[in-house]
DRENDRENZA-613689 format. One line per 10 residues: their letters; for each residue x, y, z of N, C-alpha, C. Coordinates in steps of 0.001 Angstrom, whole numbers. Layout:
<recs>
A) X,Y,Z,X,Y,Z,X,Y,Z; ...
</recs>
This chain:
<recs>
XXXXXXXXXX) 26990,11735,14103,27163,11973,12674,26022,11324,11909; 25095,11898,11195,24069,11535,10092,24828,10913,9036; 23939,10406,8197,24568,9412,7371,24982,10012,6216; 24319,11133,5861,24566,12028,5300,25705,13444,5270; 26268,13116,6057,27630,13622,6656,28768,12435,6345; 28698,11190,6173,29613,10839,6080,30616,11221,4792; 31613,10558,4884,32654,11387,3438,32286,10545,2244; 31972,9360,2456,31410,8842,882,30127,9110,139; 29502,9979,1553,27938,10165,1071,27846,10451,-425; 26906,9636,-1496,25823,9045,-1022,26266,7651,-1671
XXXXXXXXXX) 26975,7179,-1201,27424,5667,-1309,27434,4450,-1069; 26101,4274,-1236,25096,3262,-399,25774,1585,-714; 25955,1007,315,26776,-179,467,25888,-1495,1236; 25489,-2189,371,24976,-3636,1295,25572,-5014,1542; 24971,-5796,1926,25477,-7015,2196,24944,-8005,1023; 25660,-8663,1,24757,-9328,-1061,24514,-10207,-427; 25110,-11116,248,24634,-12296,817,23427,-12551,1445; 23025,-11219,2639,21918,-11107,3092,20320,-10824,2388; 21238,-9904,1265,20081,-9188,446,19884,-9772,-713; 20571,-10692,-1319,20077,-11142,-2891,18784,-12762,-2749
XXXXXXXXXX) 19339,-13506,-1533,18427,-14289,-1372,16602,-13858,-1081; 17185,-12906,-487,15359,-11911,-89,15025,-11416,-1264; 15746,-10870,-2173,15405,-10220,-3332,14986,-11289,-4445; 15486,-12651,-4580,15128,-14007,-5061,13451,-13945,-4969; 13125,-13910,-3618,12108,-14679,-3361,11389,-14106,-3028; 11623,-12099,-2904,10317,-10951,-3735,9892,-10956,-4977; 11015,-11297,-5989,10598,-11485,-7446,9745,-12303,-7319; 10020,-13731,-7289,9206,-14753,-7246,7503,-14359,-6924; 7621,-13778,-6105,6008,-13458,-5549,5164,-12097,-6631; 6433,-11290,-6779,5816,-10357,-7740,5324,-11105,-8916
XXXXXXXXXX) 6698,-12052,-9461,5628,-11935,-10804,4699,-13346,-11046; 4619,-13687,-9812,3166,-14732,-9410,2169,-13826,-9268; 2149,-12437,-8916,1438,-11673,-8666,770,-11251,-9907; 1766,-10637,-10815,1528,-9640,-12034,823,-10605,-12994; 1505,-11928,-13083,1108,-13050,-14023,-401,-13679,-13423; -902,-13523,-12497,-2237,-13713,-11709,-3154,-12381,-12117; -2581,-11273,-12383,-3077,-9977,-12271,-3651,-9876,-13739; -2313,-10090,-14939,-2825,-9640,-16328,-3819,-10711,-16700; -3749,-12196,-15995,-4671,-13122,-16799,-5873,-13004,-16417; -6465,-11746,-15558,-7856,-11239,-14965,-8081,-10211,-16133
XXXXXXXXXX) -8749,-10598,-16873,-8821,-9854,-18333,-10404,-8083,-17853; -10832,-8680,-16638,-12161,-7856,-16208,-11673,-6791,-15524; -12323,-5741,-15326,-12004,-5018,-14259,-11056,-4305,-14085; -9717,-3952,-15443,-8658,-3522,-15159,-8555,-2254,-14323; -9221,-1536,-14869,-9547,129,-14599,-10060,140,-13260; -10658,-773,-12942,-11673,-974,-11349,-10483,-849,-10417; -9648,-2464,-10867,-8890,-3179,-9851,-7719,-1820,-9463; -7314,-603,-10614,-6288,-73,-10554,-6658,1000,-9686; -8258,1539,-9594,-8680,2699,-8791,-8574,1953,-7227; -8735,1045,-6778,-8636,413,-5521,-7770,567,-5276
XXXXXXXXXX) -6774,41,-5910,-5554,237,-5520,-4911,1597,-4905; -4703,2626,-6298,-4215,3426,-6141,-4915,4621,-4603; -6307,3899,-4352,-6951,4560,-3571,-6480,4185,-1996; -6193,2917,-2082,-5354,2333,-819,-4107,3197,-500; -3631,3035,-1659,-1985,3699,-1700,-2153,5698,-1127; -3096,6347,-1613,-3034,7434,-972,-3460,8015,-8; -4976,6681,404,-4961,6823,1822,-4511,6277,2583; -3770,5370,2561,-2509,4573,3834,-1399,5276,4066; -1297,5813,2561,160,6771,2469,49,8184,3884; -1604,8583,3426,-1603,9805,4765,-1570,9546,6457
XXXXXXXXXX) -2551,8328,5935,-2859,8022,7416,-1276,7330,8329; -27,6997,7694,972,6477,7868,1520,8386,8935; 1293,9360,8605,1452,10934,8903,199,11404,9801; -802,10254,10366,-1308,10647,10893,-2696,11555,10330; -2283,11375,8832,-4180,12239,8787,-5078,11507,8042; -6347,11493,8232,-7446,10769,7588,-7893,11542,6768; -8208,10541,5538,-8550,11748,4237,-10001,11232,4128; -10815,11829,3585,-11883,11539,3349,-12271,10268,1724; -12103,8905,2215,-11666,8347,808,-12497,8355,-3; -13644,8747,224,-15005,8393,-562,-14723,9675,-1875
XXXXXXXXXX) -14287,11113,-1121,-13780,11814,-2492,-12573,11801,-2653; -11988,11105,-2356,-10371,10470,-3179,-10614,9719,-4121; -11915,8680,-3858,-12033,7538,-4600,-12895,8405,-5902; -13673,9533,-5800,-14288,10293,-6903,-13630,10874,-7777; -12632,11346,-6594,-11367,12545,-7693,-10715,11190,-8508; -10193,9963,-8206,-9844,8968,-8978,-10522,8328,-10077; -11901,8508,-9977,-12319,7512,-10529,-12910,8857,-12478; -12778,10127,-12012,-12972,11213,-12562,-11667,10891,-13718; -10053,11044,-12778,-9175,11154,-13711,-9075,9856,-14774; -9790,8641,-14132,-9607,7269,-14882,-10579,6933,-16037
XXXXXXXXXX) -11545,7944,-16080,-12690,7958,-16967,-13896,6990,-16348; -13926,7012,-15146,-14687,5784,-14651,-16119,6395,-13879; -17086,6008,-14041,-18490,6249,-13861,-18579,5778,-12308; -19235,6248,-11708,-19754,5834,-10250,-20946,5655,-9601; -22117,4736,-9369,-23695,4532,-9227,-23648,6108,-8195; -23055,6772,-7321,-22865,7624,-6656,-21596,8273,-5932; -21373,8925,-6776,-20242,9562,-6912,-20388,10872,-5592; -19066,11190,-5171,-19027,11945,-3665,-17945,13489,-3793; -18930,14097,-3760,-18039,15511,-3729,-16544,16158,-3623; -16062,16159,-4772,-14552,16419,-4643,-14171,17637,-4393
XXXXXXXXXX) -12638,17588,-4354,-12294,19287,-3887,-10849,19315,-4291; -10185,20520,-4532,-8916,20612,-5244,-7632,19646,-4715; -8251,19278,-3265,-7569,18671,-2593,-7278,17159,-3094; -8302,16987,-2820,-8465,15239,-3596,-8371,15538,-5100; -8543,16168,-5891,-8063,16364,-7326,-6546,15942,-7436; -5811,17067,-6604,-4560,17064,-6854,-4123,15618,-6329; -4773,15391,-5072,-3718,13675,-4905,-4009,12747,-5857; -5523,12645,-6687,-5569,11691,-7470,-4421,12125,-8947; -4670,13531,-9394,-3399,13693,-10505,-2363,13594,-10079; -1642,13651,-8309,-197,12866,-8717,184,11410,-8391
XXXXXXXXXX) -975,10571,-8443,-1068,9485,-7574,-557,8801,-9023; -1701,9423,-10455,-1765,8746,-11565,-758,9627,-12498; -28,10459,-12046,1215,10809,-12599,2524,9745,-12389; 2681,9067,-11417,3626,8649,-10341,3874,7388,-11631; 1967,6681,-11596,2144,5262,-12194,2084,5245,-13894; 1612,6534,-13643,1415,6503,-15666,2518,6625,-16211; 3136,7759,-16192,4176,8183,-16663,5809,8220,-16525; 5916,7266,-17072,6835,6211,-16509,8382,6733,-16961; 7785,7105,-18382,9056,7134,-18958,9138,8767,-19149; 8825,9483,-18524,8894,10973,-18318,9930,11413,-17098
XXXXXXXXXX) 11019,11919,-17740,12399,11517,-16729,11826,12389,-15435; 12736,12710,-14148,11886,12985,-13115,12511,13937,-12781; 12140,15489,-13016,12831,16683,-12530,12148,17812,-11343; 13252,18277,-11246,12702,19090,-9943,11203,20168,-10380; 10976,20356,-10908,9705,20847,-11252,8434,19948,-11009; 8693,18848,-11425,7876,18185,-11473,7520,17445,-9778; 8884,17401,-8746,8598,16851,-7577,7797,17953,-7377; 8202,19540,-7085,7825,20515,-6831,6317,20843,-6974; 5542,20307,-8674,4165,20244,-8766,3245,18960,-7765; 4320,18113,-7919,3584,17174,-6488,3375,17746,-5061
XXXXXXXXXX) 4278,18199,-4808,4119,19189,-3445,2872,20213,-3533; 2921,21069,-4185,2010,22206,-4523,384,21113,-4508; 331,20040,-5186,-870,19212,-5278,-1188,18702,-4118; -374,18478,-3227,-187,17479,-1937,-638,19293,-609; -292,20163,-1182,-770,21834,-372,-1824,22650,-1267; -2490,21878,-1580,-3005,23501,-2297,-3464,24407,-1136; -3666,25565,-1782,-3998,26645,-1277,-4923,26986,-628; -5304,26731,659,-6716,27649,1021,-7003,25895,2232; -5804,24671,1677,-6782,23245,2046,-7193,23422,3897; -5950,24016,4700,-6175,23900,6000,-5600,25570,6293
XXXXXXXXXX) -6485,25824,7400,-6162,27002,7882,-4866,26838,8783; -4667,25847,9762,-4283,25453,10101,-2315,24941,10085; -2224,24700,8958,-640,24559,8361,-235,25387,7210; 974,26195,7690,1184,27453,7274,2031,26598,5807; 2170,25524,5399,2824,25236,4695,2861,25416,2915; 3794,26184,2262,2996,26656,1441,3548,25736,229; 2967,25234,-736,3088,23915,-1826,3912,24162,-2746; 4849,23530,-3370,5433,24315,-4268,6735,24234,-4133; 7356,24549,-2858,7957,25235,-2486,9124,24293,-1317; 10460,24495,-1943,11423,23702,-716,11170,24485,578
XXXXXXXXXX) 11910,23394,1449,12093,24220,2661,12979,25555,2740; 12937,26198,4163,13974,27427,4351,14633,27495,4988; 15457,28502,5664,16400,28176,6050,17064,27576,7814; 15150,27089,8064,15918,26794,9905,15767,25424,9581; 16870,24612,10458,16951,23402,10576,15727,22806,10523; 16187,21493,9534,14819,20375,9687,15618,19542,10340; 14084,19689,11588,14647,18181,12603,13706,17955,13126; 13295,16209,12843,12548,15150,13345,12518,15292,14602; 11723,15514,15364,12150,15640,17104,10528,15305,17631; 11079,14586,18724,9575,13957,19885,9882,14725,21212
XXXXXXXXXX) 8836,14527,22088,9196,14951,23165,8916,16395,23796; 9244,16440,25086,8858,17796,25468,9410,18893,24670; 9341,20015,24723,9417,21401,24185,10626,21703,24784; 10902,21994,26141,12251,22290,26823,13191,21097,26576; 12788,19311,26205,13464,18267,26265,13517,16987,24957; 13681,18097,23862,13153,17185,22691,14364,16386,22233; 13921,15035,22251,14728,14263,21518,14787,14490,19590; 15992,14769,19433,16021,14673,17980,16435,13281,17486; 15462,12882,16748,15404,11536,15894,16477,12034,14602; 16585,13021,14075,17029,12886,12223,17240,14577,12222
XXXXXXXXXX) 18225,15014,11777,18256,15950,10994,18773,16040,9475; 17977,16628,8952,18553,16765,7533,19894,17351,7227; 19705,17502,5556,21106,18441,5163,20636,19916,5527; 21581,20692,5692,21372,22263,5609,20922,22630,4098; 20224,23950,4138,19641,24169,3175,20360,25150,2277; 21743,25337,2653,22801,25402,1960,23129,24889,689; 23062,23455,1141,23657,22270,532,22043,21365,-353; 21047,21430,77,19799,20944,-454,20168,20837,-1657; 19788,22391,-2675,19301,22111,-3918,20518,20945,-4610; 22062,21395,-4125,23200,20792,-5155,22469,19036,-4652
XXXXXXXXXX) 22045,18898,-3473,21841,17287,-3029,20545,16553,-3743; 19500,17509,-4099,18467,17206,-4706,18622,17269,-6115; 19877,18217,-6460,19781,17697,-8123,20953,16619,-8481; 21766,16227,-7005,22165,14804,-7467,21749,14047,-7615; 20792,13992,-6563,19063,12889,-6367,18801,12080,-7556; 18227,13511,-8137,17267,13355,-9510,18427,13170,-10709; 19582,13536,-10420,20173,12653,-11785,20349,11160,-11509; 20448,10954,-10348,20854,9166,-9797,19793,8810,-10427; 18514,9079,-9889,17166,8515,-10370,16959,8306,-11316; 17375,9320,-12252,16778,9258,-14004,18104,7994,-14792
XXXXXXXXXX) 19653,8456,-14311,20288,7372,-14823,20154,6017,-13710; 19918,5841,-13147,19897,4285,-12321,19034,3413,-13438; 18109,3824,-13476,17232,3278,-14580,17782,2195,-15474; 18937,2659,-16396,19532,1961,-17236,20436,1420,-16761; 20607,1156,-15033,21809,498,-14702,22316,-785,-14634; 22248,-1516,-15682,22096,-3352,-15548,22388,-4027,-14222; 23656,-3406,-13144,24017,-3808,-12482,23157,-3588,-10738; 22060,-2657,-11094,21181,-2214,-10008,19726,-2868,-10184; 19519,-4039,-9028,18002,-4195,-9389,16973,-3139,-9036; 15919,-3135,-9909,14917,-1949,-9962,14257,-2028,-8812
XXXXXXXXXX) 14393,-2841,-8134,13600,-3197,-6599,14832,-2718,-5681; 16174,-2815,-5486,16843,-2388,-4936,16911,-577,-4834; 17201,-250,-6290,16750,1207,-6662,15461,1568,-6170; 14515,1241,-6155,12952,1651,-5172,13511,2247,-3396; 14052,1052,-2796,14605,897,-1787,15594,2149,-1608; 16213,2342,-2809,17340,2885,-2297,16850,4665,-2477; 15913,4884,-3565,15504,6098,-3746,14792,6866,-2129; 13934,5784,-1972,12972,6198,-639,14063,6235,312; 15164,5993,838,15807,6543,1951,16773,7291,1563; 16806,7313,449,17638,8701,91,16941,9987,-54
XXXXXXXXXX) 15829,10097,-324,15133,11235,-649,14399,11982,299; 13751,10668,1356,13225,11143,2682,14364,11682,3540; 15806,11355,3650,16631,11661,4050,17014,13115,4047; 16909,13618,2340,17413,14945,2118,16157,15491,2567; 14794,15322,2894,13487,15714,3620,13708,17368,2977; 13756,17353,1539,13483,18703,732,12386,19496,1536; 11499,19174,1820,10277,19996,2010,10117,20464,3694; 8751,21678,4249,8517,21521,5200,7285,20702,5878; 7245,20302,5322,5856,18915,5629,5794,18322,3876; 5069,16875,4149,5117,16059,3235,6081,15345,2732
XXXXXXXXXX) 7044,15186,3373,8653,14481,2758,8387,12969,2967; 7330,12808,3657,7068,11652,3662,6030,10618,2544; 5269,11304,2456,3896,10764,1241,4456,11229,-108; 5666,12179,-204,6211,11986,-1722,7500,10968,-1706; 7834,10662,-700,9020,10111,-795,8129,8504,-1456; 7339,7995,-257,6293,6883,-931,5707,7219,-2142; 4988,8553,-2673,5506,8640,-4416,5984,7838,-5362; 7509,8275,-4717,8712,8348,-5700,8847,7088,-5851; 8617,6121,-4674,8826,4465,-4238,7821,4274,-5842; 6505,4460,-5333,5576,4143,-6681,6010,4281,-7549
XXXXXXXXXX) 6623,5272,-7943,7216,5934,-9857,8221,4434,-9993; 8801,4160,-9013,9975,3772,-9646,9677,1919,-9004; 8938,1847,-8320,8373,264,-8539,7391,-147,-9442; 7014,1308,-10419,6292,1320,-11549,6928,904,-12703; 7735,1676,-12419,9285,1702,-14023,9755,-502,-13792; 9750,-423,-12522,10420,-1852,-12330,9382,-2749,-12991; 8489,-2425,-13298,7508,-3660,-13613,7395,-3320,-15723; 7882,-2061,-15572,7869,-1605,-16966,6086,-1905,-17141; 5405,-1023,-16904,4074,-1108,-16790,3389,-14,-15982; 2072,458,-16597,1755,1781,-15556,440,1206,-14657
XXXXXXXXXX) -207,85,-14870,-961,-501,-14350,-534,-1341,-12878; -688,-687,-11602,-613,-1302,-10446,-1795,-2010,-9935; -1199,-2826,-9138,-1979,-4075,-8195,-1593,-4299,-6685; -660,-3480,-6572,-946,-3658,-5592,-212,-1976,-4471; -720,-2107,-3066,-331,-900,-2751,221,-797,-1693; 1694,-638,-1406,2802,-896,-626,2385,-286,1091; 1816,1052,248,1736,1712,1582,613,1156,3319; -148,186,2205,-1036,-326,3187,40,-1123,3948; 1308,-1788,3667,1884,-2985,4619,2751,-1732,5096; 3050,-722,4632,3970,34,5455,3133,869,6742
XXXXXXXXXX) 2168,1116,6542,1232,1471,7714,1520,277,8695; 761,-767,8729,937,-1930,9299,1898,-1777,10288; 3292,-1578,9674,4282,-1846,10295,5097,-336,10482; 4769,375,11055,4397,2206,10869,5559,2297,12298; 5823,1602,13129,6653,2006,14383,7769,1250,14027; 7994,341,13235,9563,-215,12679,10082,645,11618; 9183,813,10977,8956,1699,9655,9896,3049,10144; 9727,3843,11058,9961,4694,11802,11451,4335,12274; 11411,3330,13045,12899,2832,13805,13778,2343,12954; 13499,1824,11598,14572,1555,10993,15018,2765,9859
XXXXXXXXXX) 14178,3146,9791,14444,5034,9313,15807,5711,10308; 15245,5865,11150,16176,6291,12113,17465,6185,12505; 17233,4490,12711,18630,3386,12848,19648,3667,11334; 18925,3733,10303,19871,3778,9176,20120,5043,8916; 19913,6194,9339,19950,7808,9121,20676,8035,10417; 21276,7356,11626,21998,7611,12321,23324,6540,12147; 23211,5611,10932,24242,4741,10816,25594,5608,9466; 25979,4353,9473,27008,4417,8361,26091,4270,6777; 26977,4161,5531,26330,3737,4391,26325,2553,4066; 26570,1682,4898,26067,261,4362,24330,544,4937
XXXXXXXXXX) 23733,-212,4232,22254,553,4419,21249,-1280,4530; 21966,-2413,4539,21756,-3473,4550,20080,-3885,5516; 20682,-3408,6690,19406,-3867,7439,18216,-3052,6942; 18404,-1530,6419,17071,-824,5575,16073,-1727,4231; 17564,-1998,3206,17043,-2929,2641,15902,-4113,2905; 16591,-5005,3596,15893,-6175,4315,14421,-5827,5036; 14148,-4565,5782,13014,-4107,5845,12016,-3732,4596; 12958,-3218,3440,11748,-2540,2383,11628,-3813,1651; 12366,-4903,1358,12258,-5883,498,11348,-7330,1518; 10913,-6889,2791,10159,-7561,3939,9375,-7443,3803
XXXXXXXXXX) 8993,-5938,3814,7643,-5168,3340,7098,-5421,1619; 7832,-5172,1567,7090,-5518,-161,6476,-6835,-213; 7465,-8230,252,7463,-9430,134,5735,-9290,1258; 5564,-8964,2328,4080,-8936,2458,3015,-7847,1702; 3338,-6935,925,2429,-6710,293,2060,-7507,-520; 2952,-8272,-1320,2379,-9383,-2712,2038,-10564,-2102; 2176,-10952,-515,1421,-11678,-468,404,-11809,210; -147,-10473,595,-1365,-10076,1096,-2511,-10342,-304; -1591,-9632,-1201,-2410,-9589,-2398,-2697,-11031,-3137; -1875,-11520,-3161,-2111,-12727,-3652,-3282,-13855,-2736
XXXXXXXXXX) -3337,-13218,-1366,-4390,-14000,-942,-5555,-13451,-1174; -5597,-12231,-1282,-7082,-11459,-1447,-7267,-11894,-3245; -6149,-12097,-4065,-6955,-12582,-5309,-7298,-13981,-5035; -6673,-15001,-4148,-7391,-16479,-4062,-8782,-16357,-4098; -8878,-15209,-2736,-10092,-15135,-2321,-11395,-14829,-3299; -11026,-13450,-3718,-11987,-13055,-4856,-12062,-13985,-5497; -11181,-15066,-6586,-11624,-16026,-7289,-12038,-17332,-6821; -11860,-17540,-5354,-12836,-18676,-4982,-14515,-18485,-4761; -14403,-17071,-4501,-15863,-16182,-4525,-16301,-16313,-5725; -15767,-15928,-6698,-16238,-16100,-8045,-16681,-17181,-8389
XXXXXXXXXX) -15818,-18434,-8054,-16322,-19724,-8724,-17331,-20390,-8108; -17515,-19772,-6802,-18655,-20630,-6185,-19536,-19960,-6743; -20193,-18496,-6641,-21055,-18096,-7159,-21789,-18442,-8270; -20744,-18794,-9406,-20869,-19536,-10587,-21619,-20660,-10669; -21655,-21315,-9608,-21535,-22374,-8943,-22745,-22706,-8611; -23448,-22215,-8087,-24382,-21763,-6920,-25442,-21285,-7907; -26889,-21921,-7171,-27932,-21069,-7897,-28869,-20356,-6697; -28192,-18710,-6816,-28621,-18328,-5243,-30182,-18126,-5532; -30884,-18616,-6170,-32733,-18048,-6444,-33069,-19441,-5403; -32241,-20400,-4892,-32299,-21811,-3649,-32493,-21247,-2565
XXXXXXXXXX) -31436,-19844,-1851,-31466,-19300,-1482,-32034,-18413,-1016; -31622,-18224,903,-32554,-16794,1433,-30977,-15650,1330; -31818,-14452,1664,-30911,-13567,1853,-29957,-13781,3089; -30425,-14142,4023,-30018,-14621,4732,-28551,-15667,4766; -28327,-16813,4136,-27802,-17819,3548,-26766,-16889,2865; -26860,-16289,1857,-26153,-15460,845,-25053,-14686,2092; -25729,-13993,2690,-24846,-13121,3622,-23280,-14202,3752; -24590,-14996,4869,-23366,-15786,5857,-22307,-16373,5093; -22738,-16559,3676,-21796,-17401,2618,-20680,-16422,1996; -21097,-15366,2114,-20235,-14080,1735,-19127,-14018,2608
XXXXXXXXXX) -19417,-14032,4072,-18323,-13495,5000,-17979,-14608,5036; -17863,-15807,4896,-17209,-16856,5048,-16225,-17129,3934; -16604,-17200,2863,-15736,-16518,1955,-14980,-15761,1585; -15657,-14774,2811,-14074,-13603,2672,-12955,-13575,3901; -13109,-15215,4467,-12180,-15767,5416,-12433,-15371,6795; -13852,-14875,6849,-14674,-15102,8126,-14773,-16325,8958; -14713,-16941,9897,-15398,-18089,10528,-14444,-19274,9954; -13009,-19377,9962,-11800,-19961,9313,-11901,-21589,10053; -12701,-21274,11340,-12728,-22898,11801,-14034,-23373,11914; -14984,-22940,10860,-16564,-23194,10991,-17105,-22714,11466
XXXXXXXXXX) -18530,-22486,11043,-19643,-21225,12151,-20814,-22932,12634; -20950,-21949,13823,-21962,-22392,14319,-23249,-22072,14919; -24288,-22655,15029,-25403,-22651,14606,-25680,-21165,15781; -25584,-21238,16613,-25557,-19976,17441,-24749,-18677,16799; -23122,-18692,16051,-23356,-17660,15349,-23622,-17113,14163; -24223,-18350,13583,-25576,-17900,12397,-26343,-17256,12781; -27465,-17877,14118,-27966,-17143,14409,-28311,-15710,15082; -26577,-15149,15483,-26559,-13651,15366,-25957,-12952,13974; -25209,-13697,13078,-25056,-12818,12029,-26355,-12835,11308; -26997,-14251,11054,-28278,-13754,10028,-29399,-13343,10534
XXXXXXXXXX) -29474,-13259,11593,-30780,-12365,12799,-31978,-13041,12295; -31479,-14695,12585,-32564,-15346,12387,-32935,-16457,13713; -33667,-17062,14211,-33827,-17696,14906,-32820,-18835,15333; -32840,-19354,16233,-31938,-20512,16281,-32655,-21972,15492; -33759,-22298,15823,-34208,-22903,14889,-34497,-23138,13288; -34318,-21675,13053,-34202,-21185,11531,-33083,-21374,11188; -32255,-20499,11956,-30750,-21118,11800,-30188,-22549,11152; -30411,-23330,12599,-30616,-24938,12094,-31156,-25101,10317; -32072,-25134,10287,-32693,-25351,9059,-32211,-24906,7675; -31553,-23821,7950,-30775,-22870,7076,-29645,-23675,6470
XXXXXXXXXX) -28565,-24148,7691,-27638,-24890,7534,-27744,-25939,7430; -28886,-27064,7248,-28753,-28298,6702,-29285,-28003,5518; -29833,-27152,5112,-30349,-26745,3870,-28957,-26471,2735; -27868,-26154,3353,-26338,-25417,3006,-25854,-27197,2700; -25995,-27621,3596,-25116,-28962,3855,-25674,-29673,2464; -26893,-29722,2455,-28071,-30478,1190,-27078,-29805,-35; -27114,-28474,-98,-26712,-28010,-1629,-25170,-28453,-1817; -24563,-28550,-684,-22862,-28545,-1261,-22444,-27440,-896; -22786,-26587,-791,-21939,-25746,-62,-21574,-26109,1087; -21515,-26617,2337,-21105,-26700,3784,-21010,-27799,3806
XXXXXXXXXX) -20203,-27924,4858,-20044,-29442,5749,-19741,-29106,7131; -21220,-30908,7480,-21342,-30788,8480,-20120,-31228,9656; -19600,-30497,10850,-18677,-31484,11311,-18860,-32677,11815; -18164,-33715,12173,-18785,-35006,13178,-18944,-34495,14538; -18496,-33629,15319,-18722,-33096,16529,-19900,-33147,16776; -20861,-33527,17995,-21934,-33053,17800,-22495,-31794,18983; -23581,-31754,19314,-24016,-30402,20293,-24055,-29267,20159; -22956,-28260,20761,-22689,-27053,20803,-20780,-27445,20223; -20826,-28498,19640,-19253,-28470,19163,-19326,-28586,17618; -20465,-28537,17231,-20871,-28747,15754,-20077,-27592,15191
XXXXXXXXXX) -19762,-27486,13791,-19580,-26495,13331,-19525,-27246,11727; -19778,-25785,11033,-20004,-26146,9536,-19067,-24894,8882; -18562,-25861,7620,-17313,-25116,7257,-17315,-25256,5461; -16595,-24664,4927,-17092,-24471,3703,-16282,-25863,3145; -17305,-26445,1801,-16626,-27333,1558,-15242,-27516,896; -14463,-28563,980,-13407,-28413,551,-12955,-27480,-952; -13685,-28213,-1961,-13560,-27200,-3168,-13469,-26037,-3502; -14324,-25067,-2011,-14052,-23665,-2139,-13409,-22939,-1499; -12701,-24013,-238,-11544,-23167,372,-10813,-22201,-458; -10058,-21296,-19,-9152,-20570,-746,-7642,-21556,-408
XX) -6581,-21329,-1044,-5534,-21915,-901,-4710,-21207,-181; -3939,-20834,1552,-3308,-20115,1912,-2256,-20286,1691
</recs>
């Protein structure tokens, strides 16, 4: 029995005990996150095309396809009003994912109807993109069973079947009324509702391909609405790649369970809790980069020096480099090498260790560590 067969369907039931302490201490990180994010007054428009560019290529590659990001990142940077030193050939394809990428986060308060999933689909297929997949955009599925299945051809294991397509549209326009009223539900956190939309929606798997990269969508629209803000920072789908074979198994496990949906939860509120704090280390990072630079008068400096100080900074060489692999990252001599790095040690940037020989190593000084 699918979970979706049961008689209370769709009556999603958790454990508070398990789930409100995790949900404690995702907030916490979010809005260390957001409150780190708005007081970066530079770069808004920059920081938001990265993002959103992560989010739609992790989102594919999570399905197995590689998009070409360089014109994802064009078709994005087109819809954001943003200029590019060299900008990379777009195509209706990458058009359409960047307009529903920045539909998802902009438009927040534009309630969410079946037309509108429907124009995401059609954007996510246009016409003509692969010869290859007969799938046409636009357009729900028909009428033969959707089913998740691995395995041989004569011996396929079925992972998931959906609802019949009987029953779809009445299930998809319950969907979308849950969605639009949950919103105002005092008693539903907006992070729980994220959670709860994405396995409900991938569940009813409306479509014949893509039920997956809109369902992560819909996650966006509505961890958008949760922040009450259309400006994102960060992009879920990269930690859900990551973790792409649990991701999978706990899909499964909860689409072959009952409606308590507890252990699903605890995965999406796991996942989130490492996206914000992936992010939060990559902003340490950038701003310990920043301040040294500040810092620093690189015209002291060879190009050389600059490099090695870069990747070390970007949490390269975490227990000190040494003089041998200076001298293959900066493709400079070993003796140059040497010279390089007491030259580092002289300015303040490095320290030397007490080790001596081939146990030496030099490590950035304390002040510019990042804080893990």
């Amino acid at each position: 029995m699918w979970i979706w067969e049961q008689d209370e369907w769709p009556n999603f039931s958790w454990d508070k005990d398990r789930i409100e302490p995790k949900l404690r201490d995702v907030r916490l990180h979010q809005g260390v996150l957001l409150g780190k994010m708005l007081c970066q007054t530079e770069n808004h428009k920059q920081s938001m095309l990265d993002t959103l560019l992560a989010n739609i290529v992790h989102s594919s590659a999570i399905e197995g396809e590689k998009l070409n990001a360089f014109s994802v990142r064009s078709s994005l940077a087109n819809k954001l009003g943003l200029s590019e030193e060299r900008p990379f050939p777009t195509s209706p394809r990458t058009d359409g994912l960047a307009e529903i990428m920045l539909d998802a986060v902009d438009n927040l308060e534009e309630p969410l109807k079946k037309e509108r999933i429907l124009h995401w689909h059609k954007c996510l297929f246009v016409e003509g993109y692969t010869l290859f997949n007969p799938v046409i955009g636009g357009q729900l599925r028909g009428n033969e069973p959707m089913q998740v299945v691995s395995g041989r051809l004569d011996k396929p294991t079925v992972h998931f079947e959906a609802p019949g397509r009987e029953r779809l549209d009445h299930e998809l326009d319950i969907f979308i009324r849950w969605f639009n009223e949950s919103r105002l539900q005092p008693n539903l956190d907006p992070l729980l509702r994220a959670g709860i939309a994405h396995l409900w929606f991938v569940t009813l798997h409306p479509f014949d391909d893509g039920n997956g990269r809109l369902t992560r969508l819909l996650t966006d629209l509505a961890l958008a609405q949760a922040e009450r803000q259309s400006v994102r920072f960060y992009a879920m789908s990269v930690a859900i790649l990551t973790r792409r074979k649990s991701y999978y198994d706990i899909l499964e496990q909860t689409q072959k369970g009952q409606l308590d949906i507890t252990d699903w939860l605890v995965w999406f509120l796991d996942t989130l809790h490492e996206t914000f704090t992936n992010v939060l280390l990559e902003i340490d990072r950038t701003t310990t980069k920043t301040n040294f630079w500040r810092n620093i008068d690189q015209t002291l400096l060879t190009k050389e020096q600059v490099k090695v100080l870069n990747r070390m900074l970007d949490g390269e060489f975490d227990q000190g480099i040494s003089t041998s692999q200076y001298h293959k990252v900066a493709k400079v001599s070993k003796p140059t090498a040497t010279r390089h790095l007491t030259w580092l040690v002289e300015l303040g940037c490095l320290v030397k260790s007490e080790a001596g020989g081939r146990s030496t190593r030099y490590t950035l000084m304390q002040k510019w560590k990042r804080n893990e």
